[in-house]
Biopython code that builds the backbone (N, CA, C, O; Angstrom):
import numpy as np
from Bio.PDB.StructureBuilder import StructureBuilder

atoms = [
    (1, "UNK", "N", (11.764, -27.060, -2.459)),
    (1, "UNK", "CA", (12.149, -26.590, -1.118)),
    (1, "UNK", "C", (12.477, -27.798, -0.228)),
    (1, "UNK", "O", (11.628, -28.661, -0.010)),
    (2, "UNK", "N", (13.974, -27.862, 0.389)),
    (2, "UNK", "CA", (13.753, -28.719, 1.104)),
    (2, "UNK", "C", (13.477, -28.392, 2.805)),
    (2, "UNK", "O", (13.367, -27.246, 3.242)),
    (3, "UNK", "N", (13.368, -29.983, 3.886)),
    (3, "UNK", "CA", (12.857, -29.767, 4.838)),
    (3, "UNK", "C", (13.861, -28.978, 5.811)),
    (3, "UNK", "O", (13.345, -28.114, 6.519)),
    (4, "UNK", "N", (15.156, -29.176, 5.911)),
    (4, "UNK", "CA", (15.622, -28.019, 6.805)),
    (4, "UNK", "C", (15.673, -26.795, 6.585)),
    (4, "UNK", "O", (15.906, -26.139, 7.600)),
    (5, "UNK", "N", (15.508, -26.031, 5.362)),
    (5, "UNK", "CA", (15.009, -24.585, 5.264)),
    (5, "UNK", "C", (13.252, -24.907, 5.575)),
    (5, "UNK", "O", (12.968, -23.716, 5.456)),
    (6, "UNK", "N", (12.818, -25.115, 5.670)),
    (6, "UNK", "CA", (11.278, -24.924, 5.857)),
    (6, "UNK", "C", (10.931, -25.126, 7.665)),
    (6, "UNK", "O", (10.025, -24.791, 8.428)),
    (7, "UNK", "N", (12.060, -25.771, 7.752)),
    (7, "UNK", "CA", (11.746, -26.122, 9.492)),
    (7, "UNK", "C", (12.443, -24.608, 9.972)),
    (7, "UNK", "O", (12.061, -24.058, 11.005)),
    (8, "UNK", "N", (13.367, -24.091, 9.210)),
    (8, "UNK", "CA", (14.183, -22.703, 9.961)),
    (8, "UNK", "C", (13.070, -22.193, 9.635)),
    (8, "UNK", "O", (12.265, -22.116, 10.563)),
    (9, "UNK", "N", (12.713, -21.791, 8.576)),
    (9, "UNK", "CA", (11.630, -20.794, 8.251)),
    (9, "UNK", "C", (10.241, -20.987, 9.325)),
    (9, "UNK", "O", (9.896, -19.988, 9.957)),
    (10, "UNK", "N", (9.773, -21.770, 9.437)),
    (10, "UNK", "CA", (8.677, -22.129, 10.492)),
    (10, "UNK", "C", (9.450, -21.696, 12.111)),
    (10, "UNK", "O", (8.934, -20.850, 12.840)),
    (11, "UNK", "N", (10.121, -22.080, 12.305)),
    (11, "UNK", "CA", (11.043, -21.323, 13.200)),
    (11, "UNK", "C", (11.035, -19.858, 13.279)),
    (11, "UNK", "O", (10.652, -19.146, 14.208)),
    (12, "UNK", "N", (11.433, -19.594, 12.354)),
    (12, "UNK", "CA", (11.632, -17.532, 12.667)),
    (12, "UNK", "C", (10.348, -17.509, 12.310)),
    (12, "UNK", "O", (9.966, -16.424, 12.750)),
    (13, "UNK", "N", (9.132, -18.198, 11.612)),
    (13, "UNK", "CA", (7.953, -17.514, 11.870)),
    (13, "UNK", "C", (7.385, -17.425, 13.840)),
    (13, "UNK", "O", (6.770, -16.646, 14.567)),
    (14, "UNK", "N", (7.910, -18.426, 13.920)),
    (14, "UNK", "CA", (7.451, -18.952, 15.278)),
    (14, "UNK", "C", (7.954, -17.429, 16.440)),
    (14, "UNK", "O", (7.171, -16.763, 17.116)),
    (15, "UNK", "N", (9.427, -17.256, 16.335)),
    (15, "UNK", "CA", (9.938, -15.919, 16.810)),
    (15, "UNK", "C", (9.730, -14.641, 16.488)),
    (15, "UNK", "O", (10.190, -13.715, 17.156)),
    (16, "UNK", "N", (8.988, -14.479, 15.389)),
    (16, "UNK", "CA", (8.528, -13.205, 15.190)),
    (16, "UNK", "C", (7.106, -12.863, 15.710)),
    (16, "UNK", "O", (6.684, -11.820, 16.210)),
    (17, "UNK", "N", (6.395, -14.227, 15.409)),
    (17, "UNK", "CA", (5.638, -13.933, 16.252)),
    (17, "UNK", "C", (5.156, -13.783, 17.714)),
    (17, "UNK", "O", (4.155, -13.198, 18.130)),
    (18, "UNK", "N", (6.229, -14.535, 18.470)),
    (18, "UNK", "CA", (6.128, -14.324, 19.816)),
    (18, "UNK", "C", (6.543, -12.583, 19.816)),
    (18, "UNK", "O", (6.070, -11.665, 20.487)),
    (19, "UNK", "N", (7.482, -12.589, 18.902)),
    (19, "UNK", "CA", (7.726, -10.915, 19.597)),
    (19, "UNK", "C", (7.051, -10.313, 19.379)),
    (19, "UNK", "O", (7.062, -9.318, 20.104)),
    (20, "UNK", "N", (5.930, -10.335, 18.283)),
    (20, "UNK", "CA", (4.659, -9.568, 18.008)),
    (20, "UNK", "C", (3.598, -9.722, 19.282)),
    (20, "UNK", "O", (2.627, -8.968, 19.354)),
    (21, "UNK", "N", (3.808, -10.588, 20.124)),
    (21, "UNK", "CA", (2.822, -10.721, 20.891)),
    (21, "UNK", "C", (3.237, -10.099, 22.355)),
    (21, "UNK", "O", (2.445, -9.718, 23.216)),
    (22, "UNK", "N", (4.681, -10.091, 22.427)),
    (22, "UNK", "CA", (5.354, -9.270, 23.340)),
    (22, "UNK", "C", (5.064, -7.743, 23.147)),
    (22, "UNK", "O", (4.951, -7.104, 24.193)),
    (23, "UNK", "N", (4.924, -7.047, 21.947)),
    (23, "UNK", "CA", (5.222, -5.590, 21.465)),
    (23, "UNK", "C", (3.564, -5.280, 21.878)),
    (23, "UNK", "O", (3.322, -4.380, 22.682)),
    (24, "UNK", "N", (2.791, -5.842, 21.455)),
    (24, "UNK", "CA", (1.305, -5.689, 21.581)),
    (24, "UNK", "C", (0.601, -5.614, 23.311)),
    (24, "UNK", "O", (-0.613, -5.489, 23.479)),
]
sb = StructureBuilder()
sb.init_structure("model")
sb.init_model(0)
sb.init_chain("A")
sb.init_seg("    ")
for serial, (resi, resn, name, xyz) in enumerate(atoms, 1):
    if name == "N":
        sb.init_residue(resn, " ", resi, " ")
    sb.init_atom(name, np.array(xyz, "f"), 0.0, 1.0, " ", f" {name:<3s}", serial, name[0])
structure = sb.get_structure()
């Protein structure tokens, strides 16, 4: 795996979870 897919991926984890924290 390299580091710019892992930095996107840490990324949309980062945005899904804000919106999980918005929906809640």
């Amino acid at each position: 795996m390299n580091y710019p897919k892992l930095k996107r991926f840490s990324h949309h984890l980062q945005v899904s979870f804000s919106r999980l924290n918005i929906i809640c």
